[in-house]
C-alpha positions in Angstrom: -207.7 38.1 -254.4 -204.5 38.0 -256.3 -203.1 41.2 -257.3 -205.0 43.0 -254.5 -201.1 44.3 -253.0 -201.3 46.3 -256.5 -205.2 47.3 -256.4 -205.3 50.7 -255.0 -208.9 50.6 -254.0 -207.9 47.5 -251.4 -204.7 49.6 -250.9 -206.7 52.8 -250.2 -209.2 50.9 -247.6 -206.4 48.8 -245.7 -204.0 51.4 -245.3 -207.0 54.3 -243.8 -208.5 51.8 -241.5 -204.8 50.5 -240.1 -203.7 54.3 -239.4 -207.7 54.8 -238.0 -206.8 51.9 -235.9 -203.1 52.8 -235.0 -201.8 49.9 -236.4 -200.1 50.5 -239.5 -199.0 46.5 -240.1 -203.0 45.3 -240.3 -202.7 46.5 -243.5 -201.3 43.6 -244.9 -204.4 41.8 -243.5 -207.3 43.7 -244.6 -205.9 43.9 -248.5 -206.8 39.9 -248.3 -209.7 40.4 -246.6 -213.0 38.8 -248.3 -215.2 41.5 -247.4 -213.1 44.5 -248.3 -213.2 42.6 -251.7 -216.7 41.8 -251.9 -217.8 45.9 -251.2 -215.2 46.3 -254.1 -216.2 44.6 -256.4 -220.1 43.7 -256.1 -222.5 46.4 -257.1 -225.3 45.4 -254.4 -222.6 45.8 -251.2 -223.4 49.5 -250.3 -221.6 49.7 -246.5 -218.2 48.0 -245.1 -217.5 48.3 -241.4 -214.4 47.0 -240.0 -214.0 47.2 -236.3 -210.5 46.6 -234.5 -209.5 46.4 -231.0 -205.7 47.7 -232.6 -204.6 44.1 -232.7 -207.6 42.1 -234.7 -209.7 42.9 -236.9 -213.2 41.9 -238.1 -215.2 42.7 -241.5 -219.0 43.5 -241.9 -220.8 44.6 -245.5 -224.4 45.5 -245.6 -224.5 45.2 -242.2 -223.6 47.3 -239.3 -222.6 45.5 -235.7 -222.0 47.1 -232.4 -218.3 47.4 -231.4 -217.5 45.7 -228.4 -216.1 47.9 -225.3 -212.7 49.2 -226.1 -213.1 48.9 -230.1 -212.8 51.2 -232.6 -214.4 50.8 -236.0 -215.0 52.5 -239.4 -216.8 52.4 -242.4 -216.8 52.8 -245.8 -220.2 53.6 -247.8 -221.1 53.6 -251.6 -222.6 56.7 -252.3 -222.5 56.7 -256.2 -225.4 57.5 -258.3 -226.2 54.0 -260.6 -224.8 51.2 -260.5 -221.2 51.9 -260.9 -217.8 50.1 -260.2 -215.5 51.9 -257.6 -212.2 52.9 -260.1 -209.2 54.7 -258.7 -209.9 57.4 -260.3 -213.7 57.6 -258.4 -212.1 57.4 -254.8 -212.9 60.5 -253.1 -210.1 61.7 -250.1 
């Protein structure tokens, strides 16, 4: 997970769910998260959910969990034809 400050997909992922989550320092957090880099960078993780109560955080892929009361939570899904690495130049705004 070295490097990941510089990846822009982890860049891209941690910086949209922080503002989601009003939160804009959690960034720093979910770049190192495993999960954000397992959906990344393995071609069978289709879906990553992260759920936040604006202070923690916490990481599903391939799975989708009910938020607790007061959460807020969003998610990121692989919709690419094949089987395909996510490049910069693939992310979709």
């Amino acid at each position: 997970m070295e490097n990941s400050n510089k990846d822009p997909r982890c860049l891209y992922i941690a910086q949209t769910a922080a503002s989601m989550f009003g939160n804009s320092q959690m960034a720093s957090a979910l770049i190192s998260a495993p999960e954000v880099h397992s959906f990344l960078n393995e071609l069978t993780v289709k879906v990553l959910q992260i759920m936040s109560d604006g202070k923690k955080f916490r990481c599903f892929t391939n799975s989708v969990a009910n938020p607790p009361p007061q959460a807020l939570e969003v998610h990121f899904v692989k919709i690419a034809a094949g089987a395909e690495e996510i490049t910069q130049d693939r992310i979709q705004f």
